[in-house]
C-alpha positions in Angstrom: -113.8 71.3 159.2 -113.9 73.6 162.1 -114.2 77.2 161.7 -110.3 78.2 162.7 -109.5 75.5 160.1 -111.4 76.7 157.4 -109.8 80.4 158.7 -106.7 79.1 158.7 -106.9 77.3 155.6 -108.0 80.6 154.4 -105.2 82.7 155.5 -102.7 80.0 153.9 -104.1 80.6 150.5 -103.9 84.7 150.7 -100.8 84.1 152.2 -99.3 82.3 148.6 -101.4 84.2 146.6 -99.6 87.2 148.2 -96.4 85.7 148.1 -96.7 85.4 144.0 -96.5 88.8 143.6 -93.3 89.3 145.3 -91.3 88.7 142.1 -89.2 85.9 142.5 -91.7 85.5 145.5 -89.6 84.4 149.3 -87.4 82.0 149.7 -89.0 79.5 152.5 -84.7 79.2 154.0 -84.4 83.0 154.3 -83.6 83.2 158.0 -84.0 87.2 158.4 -80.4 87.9 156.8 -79.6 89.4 153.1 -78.9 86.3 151.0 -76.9 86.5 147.3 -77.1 83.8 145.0 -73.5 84.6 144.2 -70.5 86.2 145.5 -67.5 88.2 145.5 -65.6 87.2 141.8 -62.0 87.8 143.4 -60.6 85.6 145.3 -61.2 85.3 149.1 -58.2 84.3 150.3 -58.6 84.2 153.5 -62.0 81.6 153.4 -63.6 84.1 155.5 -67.5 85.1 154.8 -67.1 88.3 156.8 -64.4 89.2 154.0 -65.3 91.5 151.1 -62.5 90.7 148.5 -60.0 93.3 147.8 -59.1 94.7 144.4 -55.5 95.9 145.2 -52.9 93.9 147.5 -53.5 94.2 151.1 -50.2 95.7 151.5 -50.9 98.8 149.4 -54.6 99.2 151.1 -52.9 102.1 153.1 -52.7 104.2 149.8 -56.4 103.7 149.0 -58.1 106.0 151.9 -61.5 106.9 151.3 -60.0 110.4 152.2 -58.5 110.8 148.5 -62.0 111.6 147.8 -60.3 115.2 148.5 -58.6 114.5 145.0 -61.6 115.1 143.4 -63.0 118.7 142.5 -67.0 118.5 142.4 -68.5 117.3 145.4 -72.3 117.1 146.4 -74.6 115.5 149.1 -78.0 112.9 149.1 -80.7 113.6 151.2 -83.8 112.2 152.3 -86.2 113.2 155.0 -83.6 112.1 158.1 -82.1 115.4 157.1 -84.8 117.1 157.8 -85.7 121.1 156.8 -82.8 122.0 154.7 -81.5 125.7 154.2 -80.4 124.7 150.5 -78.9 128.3 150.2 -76.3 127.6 152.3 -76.0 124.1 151.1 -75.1 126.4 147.7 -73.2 128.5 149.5 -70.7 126.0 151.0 -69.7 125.0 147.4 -72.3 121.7 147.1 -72.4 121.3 143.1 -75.3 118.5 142.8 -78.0 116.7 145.2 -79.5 113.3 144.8 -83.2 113.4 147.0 -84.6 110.3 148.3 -88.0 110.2 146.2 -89.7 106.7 146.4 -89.4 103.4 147.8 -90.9 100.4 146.4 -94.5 100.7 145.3 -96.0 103.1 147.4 -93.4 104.8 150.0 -93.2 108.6 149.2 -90.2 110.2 151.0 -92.1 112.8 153.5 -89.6 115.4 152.5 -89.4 115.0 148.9 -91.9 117.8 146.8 -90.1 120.3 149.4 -86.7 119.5 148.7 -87.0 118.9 145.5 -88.4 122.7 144.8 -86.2 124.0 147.2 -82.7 123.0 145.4 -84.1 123.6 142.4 -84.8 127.4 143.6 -80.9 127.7 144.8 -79.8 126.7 141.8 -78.5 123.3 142.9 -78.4 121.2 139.8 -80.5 117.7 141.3 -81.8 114.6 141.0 -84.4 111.8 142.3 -84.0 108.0 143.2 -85.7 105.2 144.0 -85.1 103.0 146.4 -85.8 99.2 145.2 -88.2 96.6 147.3 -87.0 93.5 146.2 -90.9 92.3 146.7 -92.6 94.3 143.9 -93.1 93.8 140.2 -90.5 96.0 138.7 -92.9 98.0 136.5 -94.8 99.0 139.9 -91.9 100.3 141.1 -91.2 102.8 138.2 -94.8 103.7 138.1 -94.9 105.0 141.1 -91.5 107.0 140.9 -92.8 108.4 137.5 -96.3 109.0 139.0 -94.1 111.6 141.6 -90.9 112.6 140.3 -91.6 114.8 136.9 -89.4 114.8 134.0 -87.7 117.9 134.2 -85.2 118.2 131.3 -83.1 120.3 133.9 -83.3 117.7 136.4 -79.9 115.2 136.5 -81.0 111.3 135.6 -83.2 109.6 138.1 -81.4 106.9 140.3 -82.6 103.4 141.4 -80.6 102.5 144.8 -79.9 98.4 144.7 -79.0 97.2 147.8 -80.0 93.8 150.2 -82.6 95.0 153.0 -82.1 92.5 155.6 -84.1 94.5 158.1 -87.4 94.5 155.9 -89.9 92.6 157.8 -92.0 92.0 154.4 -89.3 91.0 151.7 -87.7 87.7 152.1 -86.3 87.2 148.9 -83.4 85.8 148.1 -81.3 88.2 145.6 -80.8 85.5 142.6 -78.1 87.6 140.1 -79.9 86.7 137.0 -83.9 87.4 138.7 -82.5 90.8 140.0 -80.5 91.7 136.9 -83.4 91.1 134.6 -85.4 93.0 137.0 -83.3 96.0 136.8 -83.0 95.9 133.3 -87.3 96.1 133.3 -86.7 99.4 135.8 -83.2 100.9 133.7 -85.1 100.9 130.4 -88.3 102.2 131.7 -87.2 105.0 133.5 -84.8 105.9 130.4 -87.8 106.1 128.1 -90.0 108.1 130.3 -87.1 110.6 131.7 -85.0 110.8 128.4 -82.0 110.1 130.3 -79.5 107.0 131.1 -80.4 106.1 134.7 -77.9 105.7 137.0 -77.6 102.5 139.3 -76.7 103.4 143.2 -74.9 100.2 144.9 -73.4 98.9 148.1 -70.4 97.3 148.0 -71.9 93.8 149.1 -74.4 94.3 146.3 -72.1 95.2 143.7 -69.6 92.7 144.3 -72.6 89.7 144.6 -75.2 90.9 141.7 -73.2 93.6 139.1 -69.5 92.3 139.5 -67.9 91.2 136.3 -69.3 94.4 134.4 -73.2 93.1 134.9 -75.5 96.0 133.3 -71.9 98.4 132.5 -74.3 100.1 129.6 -75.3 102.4 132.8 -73.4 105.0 134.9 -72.6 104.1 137.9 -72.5 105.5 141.4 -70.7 103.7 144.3 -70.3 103.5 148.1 -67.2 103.0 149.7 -66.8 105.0 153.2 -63.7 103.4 154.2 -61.3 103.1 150.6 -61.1 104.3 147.4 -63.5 102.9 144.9 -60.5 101.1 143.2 -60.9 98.8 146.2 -63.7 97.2 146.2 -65.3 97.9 142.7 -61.6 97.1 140.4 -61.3 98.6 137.3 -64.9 99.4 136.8 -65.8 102.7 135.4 -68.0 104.7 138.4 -69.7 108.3 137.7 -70.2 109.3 141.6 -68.3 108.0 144.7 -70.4 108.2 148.0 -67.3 108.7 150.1 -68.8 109.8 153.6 -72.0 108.7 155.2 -71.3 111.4 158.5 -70.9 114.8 156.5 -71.1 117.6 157.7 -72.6 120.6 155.5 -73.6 124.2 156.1 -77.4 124.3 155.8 -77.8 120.5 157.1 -78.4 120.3 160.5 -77.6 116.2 160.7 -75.2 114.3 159.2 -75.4 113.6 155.8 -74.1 111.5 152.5 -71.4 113.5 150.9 -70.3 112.5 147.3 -67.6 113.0 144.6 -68.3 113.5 140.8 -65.3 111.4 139.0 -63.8 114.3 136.5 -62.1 117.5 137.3 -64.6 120.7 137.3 -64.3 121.1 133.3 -65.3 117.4 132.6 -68.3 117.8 135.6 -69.8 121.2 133.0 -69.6 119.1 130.1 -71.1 116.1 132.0 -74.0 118.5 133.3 -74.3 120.2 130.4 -74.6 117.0 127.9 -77.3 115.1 130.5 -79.3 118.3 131.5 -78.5 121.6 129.4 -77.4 123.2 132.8 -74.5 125.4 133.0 -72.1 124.2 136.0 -71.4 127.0 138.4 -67.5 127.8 138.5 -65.6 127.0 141.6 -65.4 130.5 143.7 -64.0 129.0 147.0 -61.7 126.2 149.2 -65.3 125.8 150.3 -66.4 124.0 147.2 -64.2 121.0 148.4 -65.0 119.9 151.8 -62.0 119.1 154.1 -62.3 115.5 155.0 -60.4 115.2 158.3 -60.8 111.3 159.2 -58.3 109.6 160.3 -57.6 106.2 159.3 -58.7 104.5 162.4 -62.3 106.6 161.2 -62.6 105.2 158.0 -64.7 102.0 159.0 -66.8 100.2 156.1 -70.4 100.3 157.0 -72.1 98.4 154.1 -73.3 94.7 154.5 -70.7 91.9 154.9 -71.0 89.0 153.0 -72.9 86.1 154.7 -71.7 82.4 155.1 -74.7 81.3 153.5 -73.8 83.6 150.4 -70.7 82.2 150.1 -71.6 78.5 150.4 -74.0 78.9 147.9 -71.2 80.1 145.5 -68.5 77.8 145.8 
């Protein structure tokens, strides 16, 4: 055997050796796209794979704006590091009630900007919390080792988040999303993170992710906290029972200098104290201002859905 044999014979076995510890490992057909095992549960009438089903008529879509998230009385923003240095006084200031920070991704991704913001919201009295965002191609238990290894478990702090969603620009994970692998694998990170922290996690999902993976009230045990930037919630995610609403992915906010997730807390401002007060012991601040609900000024021709579509192959594979 020639030596760039023997290398390349080489390679092949690190290569599958590799590939073993992805989990469910990658699927050989994944052609660089997000792939679901399964699909939307309502009914796609229109046979198209581009289609995310709806949960109300099409004629009464005009009633379910994502703009009604104005309805709502606690509002509060997610950050990462693409926000950048953050004056979280003002963020207090212009009536923000909670923060999610972007802590960990995968195995070994610290968010560059976490330790600061994390002390810095804390210090302006902006009740927050930590998530994780999931790398389909780690062991679940490395996952929620290293989130526990940086986020501590402040009693204060509000439950830590894991943020499920297909990443079909990863150049490392090529793994199909199989609904039962990625449920069980959720459970494994749910109930860990609940016995270290103390506290019910909360699931973060796309709608392409929700309606392929947790539709039909998959892992309902745990709060959850949903994207829709174009409709209500009641649109894509039915009659299920959601804790936050990610309403806005172009926010604007006093204090932020980019744009920025805004969110809605699903309770009027005497249900959000007793919510804060049961999960961390915190006392809610009162509402002092107009400012404390942000005017959402979209228009409808604004409002565009920017999650994921459903792919042809997704919904092949479940018919």
């Amino acid at each position: 055997m020639r030596s760039n044999e023997i290398f390349a014979a080489a390679a092949a076995v690190l290569l599958s050796t590799a590939l073993a510890g992805c989990g469910s490992g990658v699927d050989p057909t994944y052609r660089g796209r997000p792939r679901f095992s399964t699909s939307a549960p309502l009914v796609n009438a229109r046979k198209d794979p581009s289609y995310l089903a709806y949960a109300v008529p099409e004629s009464q879509l005009h009633a379910y704006p994502a703009t009604r998230s104005a309805e709502f009385s606690v509002h509060g923003v997610d950050v990462s590091k693409y926000q950048g240095d953050i004056d979280w006084q003002a963020v207090k200031e212009s009536g923000v009630a909670f923060a999610f920070i972007k802590a960990t991704e995968g195995g070994d991704a610290l968010d560059s900007k976490f330790q600061r913001n994390w002390a810095a919201a804390k210090a302006a009295g902006i009740p927050r919390g930590a998530y994780h965002f999931v790398y389909w191609c780690r062991p679940p238990h490395e996952e929620t080792g290293f989130f526990k290894s940086v986020v501590p478990a402040e009693p204060d702090a509000l439950p830590p988040v894991i943020d499920v969603e297909a990443t079909p620009t990863s150049r490392t994970c090529k793994r199909t999303l199989y609904r039962d692998e990625v449920l069980r694998d959720m459970r494994v990170m749910l109930e860990d993170l609940e016995r270290h922290y103390g506290k019910k996690p909360i699931i973060y999902s796309s709608v392409d992710f929700y309606q392929a993976i947790l539709h039909s009230g998959a892992l309902s045990d745990y709060p959850i906290w949903v994207r829709s930037t174009k409709y209500h919630p009641a649109v894509r995610y039915g009659d299920r029972k959601w804790t936050f609403w990610q309403y806005r992915s172009d926010g604007r906010v006093p204090g932020i200098s980019v744009a920025v997730d805004q969110n809605a807390f699903n309770g009027s401002h005497q249900q959000w104290r007793e919510w804060l007060a049961d999960t961390t012991g915190l006392k809610a601040q009162p509402v002092v201002s107009a400012a404390a609900k942000p005017i959402d000024d979209r228009g409808i021709e604004k409002l565009i859905e920017d999650d994921p579509v459903m792919l042809p192959s997704a919904m092949k594979n479940a018919q």
